[in-house]
N, CA, C and O atoms as a GROMACS GRO file, in nm:
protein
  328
    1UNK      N    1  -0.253  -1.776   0.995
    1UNK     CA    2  -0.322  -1.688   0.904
    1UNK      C    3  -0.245  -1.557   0.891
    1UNK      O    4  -0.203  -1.503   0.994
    2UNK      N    5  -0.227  -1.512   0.793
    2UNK     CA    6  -0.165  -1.352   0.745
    2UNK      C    7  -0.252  -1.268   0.806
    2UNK      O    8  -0.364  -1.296   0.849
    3UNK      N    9  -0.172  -1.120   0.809
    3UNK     CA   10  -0.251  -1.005   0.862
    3UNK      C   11  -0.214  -0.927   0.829
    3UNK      O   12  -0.093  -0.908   0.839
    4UNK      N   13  -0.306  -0.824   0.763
    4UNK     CA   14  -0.274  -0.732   0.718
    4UNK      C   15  -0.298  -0.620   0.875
    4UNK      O   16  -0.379  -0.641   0.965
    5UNK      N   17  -0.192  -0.493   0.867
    5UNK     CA   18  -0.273  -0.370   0.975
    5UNK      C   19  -0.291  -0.264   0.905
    5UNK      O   20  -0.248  -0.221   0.798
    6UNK      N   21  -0.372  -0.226   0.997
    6UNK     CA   22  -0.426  -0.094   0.996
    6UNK      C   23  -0.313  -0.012   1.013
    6UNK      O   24  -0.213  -0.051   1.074
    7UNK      N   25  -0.324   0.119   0.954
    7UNK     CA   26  -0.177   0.162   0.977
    7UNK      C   27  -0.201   0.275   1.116
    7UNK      O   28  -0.098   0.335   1.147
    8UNK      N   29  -0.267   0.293   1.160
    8UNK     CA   30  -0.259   0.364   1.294
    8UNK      C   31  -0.225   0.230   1.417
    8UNK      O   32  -0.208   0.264   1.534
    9UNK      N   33  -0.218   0.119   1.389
    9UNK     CA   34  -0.201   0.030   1.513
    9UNK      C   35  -0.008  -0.001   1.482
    9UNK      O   36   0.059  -0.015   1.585
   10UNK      N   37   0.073  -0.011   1.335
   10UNK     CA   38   0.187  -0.003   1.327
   10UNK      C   39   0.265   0.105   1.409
   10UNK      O   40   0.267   0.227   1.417
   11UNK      N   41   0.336  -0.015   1.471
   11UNK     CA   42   0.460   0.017   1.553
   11UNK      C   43   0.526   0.158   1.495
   11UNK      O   44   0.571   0.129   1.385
   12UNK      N   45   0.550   0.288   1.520
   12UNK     CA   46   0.584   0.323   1.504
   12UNK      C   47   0.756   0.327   1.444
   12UNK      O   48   0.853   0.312   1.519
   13UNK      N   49   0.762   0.342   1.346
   13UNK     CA   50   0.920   0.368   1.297
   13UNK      C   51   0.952   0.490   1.271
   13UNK      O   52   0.868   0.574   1.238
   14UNK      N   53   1.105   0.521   1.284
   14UNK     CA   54   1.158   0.637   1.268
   14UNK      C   55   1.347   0.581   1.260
   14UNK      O   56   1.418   0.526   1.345
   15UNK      N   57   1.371   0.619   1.141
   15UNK     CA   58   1.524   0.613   1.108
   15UNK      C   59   1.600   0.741   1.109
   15UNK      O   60   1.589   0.821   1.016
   16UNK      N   61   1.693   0.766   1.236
   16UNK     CA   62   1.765   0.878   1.236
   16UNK      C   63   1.672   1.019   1.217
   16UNK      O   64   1.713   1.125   1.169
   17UNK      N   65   1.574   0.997   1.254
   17UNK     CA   66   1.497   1.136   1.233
   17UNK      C   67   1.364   1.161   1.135
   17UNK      O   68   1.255   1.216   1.153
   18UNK      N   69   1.433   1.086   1.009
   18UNK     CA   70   1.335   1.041   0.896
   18UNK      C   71   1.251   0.989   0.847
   18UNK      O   72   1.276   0.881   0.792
   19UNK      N   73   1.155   1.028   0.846
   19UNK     CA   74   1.027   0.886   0.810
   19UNK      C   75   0.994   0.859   0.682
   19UNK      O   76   1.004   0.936   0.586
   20UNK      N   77   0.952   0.736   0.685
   20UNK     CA   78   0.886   0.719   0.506
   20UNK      C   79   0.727   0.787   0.518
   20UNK      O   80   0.662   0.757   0.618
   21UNK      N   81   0.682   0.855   0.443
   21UNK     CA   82   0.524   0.847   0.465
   21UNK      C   83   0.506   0.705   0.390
   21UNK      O   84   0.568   0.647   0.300
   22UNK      N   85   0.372   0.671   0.485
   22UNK     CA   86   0.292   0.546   0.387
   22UNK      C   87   0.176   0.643   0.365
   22UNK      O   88   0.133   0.739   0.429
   23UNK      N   89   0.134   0.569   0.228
   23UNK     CA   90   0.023   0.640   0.145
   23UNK      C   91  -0.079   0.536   0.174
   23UNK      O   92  -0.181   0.546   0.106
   24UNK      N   93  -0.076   0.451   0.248
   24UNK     CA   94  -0.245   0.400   0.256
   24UNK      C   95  -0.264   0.363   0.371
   24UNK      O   96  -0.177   0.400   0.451
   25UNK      N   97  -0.374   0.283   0.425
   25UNK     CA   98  -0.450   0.280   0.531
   25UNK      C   99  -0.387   0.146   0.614
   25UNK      O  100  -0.362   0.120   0.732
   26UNK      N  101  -0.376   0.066   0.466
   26UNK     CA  102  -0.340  -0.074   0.540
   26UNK      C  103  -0.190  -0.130   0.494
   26UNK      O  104  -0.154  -0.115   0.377
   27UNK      N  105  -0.110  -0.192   0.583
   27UNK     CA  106   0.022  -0.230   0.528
   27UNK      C  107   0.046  -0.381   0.585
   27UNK      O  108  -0.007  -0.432   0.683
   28UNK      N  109   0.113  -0.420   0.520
   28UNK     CA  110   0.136  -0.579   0.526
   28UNK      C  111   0.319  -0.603   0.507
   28UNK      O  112   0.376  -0.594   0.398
   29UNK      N  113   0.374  -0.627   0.611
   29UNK     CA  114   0.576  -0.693   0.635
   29UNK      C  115   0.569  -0.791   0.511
   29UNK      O  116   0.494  -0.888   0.506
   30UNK      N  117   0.656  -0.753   0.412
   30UNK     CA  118   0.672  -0.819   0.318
   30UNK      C  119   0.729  -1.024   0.346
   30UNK      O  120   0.766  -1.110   0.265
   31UNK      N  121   0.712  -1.025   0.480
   31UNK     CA  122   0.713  -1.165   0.481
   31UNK      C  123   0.625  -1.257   0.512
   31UNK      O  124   0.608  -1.376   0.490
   32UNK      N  125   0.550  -1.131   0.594
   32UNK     CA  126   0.393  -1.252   0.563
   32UNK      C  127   0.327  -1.203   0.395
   32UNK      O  128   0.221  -1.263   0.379
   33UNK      N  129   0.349  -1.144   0.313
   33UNK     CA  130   0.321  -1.094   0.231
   33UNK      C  131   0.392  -1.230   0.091
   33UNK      O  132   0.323  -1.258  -0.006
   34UNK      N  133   0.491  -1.274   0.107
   34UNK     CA  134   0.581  -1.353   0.037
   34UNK      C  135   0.499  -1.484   0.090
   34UNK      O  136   0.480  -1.550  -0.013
   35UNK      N  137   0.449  -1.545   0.186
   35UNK     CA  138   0.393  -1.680   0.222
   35UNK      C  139   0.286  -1.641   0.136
   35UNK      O  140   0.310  -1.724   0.048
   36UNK      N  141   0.161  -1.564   0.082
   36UNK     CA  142   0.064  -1.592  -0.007
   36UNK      C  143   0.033  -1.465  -0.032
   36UNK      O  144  -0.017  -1.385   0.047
   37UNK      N  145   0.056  -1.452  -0.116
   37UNK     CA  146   0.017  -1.303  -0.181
   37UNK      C  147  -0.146  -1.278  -0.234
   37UNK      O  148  -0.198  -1.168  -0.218
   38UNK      N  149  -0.211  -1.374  -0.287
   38UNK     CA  150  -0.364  -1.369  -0.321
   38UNK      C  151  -0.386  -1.348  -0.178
   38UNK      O  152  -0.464  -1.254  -0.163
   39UNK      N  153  -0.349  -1.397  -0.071
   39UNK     CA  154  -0.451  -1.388   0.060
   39UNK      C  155  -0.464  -1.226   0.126
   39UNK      O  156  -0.558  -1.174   0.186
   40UNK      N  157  -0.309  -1.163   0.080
   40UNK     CA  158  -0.324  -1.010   0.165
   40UNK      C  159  -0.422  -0.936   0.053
   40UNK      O  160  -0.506  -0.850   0.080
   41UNK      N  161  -0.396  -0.987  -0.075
   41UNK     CA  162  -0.476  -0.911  -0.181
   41UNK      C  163  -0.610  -0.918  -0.142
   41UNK      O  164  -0.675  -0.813  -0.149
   42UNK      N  165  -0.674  -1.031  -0.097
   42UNK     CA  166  -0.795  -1.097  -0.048
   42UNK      C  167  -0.864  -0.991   0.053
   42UNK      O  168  -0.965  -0.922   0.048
   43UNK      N  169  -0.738  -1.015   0.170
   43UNK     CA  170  -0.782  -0.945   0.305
   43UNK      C  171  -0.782  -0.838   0.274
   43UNK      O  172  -0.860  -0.778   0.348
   44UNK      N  173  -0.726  -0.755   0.185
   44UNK     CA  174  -0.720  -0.615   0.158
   44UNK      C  175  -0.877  -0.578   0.123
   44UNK      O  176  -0.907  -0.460   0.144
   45UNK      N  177  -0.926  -0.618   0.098
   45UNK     CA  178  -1.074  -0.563  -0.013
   45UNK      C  179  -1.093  -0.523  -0.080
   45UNK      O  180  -1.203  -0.469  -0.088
   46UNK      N  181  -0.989  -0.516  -0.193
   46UNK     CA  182  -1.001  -0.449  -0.301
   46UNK      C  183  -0.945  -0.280  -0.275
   46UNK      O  184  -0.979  -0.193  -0.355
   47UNK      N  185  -0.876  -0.255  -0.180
   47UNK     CA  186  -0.798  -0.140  -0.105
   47UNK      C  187  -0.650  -0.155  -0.084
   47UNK      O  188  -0.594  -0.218   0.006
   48UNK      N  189  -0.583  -0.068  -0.208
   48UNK     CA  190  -0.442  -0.085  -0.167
   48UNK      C  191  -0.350  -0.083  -0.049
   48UNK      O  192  -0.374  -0.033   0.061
   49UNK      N  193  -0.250  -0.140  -0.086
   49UNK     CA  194  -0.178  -0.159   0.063
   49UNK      C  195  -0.057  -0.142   0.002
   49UNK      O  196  -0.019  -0.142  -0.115
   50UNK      N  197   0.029  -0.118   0.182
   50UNK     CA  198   0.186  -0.083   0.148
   50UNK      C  199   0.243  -0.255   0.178
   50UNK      O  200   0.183  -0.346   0.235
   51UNK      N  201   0.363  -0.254   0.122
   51UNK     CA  202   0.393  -0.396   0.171
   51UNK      C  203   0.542  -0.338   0.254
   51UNK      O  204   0.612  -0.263   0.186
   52UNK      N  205   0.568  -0.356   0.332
   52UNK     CA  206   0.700  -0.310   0.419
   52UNK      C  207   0.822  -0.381   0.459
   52UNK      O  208   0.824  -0.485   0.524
   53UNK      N  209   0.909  -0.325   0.420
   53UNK     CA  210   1.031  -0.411   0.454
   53UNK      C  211   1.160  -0.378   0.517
   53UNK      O  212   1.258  -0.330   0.460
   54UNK      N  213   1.146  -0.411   0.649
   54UNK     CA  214   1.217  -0.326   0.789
   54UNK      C  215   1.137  -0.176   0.830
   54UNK      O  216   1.169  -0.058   0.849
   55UNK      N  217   1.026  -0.250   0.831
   55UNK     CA  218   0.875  -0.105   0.866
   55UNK      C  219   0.903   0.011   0.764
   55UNK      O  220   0.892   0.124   0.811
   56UNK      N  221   0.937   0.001   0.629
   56UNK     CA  222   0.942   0.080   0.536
   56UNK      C  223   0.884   0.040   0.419
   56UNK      O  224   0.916  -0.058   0.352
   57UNK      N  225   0.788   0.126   0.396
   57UNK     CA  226   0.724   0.069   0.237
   57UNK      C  227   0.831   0.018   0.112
   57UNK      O  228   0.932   0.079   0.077
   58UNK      N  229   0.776  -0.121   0.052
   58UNK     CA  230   0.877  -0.094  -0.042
   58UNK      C  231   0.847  -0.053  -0.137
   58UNK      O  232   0.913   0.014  -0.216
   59UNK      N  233   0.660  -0.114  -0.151
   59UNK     CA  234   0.595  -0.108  -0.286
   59UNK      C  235   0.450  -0.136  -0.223
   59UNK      O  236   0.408  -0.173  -0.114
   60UNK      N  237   0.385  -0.094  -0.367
   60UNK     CA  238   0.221  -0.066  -0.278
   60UNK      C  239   0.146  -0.204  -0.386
   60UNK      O  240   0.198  -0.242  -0.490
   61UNK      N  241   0.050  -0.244  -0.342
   61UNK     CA  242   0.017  -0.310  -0.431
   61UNK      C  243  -0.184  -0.248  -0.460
   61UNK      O  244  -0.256  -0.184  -0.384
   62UNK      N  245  -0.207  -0.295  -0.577
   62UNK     CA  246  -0.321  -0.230  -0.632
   62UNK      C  247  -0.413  -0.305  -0.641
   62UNK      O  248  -0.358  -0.415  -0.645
   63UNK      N  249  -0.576  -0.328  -0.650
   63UNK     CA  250  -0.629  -0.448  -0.803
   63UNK      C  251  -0.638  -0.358  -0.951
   63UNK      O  252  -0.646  -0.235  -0.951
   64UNK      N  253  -0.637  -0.403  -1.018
   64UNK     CA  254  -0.681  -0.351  -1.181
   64UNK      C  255  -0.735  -0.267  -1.158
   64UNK      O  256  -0.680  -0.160  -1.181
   65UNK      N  257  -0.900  -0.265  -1.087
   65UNK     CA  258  -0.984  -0.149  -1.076
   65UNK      C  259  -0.898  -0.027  -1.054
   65UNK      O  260  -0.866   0.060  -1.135
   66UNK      N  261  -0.856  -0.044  -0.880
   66UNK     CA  262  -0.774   0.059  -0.855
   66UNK      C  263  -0.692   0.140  -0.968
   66UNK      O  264  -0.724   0.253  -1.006
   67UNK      N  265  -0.585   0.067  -1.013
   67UNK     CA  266  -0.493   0.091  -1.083
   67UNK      C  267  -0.547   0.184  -1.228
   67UNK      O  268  -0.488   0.284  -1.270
   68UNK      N  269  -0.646   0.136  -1.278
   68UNK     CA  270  -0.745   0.185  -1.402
   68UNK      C  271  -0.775   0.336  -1.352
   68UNK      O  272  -0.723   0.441  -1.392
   69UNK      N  273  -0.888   0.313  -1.237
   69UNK     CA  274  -0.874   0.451  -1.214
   69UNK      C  275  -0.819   0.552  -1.171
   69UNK      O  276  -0.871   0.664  -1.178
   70UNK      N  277  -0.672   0.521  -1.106
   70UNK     CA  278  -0.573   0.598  -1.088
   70UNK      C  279  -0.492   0.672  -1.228
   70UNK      O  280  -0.428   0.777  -1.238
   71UNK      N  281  -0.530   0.549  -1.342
   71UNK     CA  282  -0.448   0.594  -1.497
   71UNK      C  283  -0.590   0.702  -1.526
   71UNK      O  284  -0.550   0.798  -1.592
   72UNK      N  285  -0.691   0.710  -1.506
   72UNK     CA  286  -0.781   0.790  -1.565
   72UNK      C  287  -0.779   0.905  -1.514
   72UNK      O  288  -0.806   1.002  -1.584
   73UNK      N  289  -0.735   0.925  -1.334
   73UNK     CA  290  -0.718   1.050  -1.336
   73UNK      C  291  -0.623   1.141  -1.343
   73UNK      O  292  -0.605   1.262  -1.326
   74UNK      N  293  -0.556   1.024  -1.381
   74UNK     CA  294  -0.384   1.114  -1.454
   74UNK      C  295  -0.405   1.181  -1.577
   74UNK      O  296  -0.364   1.294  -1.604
   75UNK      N  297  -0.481   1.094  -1.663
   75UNK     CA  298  -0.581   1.139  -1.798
   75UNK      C  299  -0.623   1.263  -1.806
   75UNK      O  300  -0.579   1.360  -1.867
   76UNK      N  301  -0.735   1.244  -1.722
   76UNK     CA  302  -0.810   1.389  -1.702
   76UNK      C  303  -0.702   1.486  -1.682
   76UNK      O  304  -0.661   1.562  -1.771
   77UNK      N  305  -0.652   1.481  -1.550
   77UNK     CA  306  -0.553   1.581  -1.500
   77UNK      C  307  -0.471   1.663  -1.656
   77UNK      O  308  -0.470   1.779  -1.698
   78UNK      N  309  -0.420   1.551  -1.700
   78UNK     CA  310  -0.343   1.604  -1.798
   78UNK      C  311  -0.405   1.660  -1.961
   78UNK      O  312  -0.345   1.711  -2.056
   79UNK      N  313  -0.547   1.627  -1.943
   79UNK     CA  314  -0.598   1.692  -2.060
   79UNK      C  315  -0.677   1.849  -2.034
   79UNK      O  316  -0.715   1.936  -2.113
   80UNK      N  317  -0.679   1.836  -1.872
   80UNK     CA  318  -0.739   1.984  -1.818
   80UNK      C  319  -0.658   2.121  -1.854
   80UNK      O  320  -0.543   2.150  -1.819
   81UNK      N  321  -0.756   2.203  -1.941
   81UNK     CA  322  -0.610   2.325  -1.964
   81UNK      C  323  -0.612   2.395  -1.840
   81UNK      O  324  -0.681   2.413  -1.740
   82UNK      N  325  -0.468   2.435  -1.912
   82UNK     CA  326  -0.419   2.513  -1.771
   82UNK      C  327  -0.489   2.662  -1.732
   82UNK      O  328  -0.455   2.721  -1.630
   0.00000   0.00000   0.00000
């Protein structure tokens, strides 16, 4: 079975000093991520995740919902005067 983690239980990484921030809660090694992709989407709950590759985000993945309301508050943002 795939697994997604929690990102406070990931192994800590650090390259030469530098870290990537991850922007979400939960992250998934892009190789259990490549064996079934509906299933981390599944296990996720409808809560984006990082997918990681050599403990570095490569790409985050969304559902629609998410994604919709992330374009709406770019919307707003950008119709708010300054």
């Amino acid at each position: 079975m795939q697994t997604l983690y929690k990102i406070q239980h990931l192994i800590e990484y650090e390259n030469e000093g530098a870290m990537d921030e991850i922007l979400t809660e939960i992250v998934t090694p892009i190789s259990e991520f490549k064996k079934n992709p509906n299933l981390s989407v599944k296990q996720a709950g409808g809560k984006p995740f990082a997918v990681l590759t050599n403990n570095r985000p490569s790409f985050y993945v969304l559902t629609p919902e998410v994604y919709d309301d992330l374009l709406e508050k770019a919307w707003e943002l950008k119709m708010m005067p300054e």
